[in-house]
C-alpha positions as CSV (number, residue, x, y, z in Angstrom):
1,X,1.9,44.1,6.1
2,X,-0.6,45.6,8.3
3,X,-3.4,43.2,10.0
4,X,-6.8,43.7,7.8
5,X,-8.7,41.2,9.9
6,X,-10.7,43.4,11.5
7,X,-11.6,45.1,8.6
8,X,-12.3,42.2,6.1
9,X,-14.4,41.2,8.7
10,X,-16.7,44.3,8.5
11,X,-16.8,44.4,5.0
12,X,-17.4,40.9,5.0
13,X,-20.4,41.8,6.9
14,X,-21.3,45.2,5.5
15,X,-21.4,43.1,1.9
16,X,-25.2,42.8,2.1
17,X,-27.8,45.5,1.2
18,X,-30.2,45.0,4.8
19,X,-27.1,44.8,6.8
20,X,-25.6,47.9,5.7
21,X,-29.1,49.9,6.1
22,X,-29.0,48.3,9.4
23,X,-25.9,50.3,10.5
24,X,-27.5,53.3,9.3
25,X,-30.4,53.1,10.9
26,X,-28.4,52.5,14.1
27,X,-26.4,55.6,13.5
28,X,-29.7,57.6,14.5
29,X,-29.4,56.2,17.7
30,X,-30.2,52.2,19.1
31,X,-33.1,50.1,18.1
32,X,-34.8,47.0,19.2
33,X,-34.4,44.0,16.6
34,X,-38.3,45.0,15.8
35,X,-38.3,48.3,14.9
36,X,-35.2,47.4,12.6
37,X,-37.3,45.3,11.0
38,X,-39.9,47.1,10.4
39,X,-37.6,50.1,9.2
40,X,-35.6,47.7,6.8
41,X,-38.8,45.9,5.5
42,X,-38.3,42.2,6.7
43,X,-39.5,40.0,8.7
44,X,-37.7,39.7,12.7
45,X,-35.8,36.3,12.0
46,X,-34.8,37.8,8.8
47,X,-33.4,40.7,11.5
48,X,-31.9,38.3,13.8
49,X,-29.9,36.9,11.2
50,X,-28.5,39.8,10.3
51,X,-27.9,41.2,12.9
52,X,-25.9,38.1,14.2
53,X,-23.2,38.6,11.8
54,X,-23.5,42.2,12.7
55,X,-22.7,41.3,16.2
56,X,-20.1,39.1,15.5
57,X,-18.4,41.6,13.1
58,X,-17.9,43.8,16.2
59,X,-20.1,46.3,13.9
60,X,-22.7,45.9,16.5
61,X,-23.8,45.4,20.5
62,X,-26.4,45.0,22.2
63,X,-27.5,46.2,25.8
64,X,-30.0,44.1,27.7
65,X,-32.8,46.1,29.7
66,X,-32.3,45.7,33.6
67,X,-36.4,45.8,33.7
68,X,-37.0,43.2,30.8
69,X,-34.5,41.1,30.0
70,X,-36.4,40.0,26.6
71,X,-35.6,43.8,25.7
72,X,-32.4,44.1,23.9
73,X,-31.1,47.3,22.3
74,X,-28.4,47.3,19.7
75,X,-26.4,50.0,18.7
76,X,-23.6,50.5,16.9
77,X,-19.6,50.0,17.7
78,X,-17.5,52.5,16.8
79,X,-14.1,51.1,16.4
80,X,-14.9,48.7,13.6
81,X,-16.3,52.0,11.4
82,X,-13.6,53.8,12.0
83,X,-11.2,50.9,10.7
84,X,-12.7,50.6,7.2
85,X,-13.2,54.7,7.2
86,X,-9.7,55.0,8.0
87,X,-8.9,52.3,5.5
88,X,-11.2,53.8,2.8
89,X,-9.6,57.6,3.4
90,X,-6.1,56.2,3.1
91,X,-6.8,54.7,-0.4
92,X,-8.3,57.8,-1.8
93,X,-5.6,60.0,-0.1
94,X,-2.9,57.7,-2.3
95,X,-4.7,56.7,-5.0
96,X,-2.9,58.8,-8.5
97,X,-6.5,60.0,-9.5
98,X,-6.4,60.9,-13.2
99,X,-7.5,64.9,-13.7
100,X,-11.5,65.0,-14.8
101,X,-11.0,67.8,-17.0
C-alpha cells in the first residue's frame, strides 16, 4: 500500500474554508501574513493560525526579508499539491463512471 502521509496531511490541512483560499491566494504569487488577511477577511492571528498548519503541512513556506527580518513572505510548496492532484487524477482516471446520458 502506497504511503498517503503526505497527502492526508494536506488534506488534513486543506479541510478548512480560509485555509484553502489561502493557497489560492498564494497561487497568484507570495504574500505577507497581512495582506492574506485582509484578502481572506480575518483578523492576522486568525492568519497566523492558519497559516501554521499551512506550514507544517509542507503546503506552505515562508522567506524571511534580508532587510527586515519582521518581513516574512509565504508562498506556496509545490510538491505537496502535486501529491493530492496526482492522487485526485488517479481516482477519476479509475473510477467506473456511470454514462450521464
Amino acid at each position: 500500500m502506497p504511503d498517503y502521509s503526505q497527502l492526508d496531511e494536506s488534506l488534513r490541512a486543506l479541510n478548512d474554508p480560509t485555509r484553502r483560499r489561502v493557497v489560492e491566494l498564494l497561487g497568484a504569487g507570495a504574500q505577507r501574513a497581512g495582506e492574506l488577511a485582509t484578502s481572506a477577511g480575518v483578523t492576522p492571528p486568525v492568519m497566523s493560525r492558519h497559516l501554521r498548519v499551512l506550514l507544517a503541512a509542507g503546503l506552505v513556506d515562508d522567506e524571511r526579508s534580508v532587510t527586515d527580518a519582521r518581513v516574512r513572505l509565504f508562498f506556496l510548496c509545490r510538491e505537496p499539491l502535486t501529491v493530492v492532484g496526482s492522487w485526485i487524477e488517479r481516482v477519476l482516471s479509475e473510477a467506473p463512471w456511470e454514462d450521464d446520458s
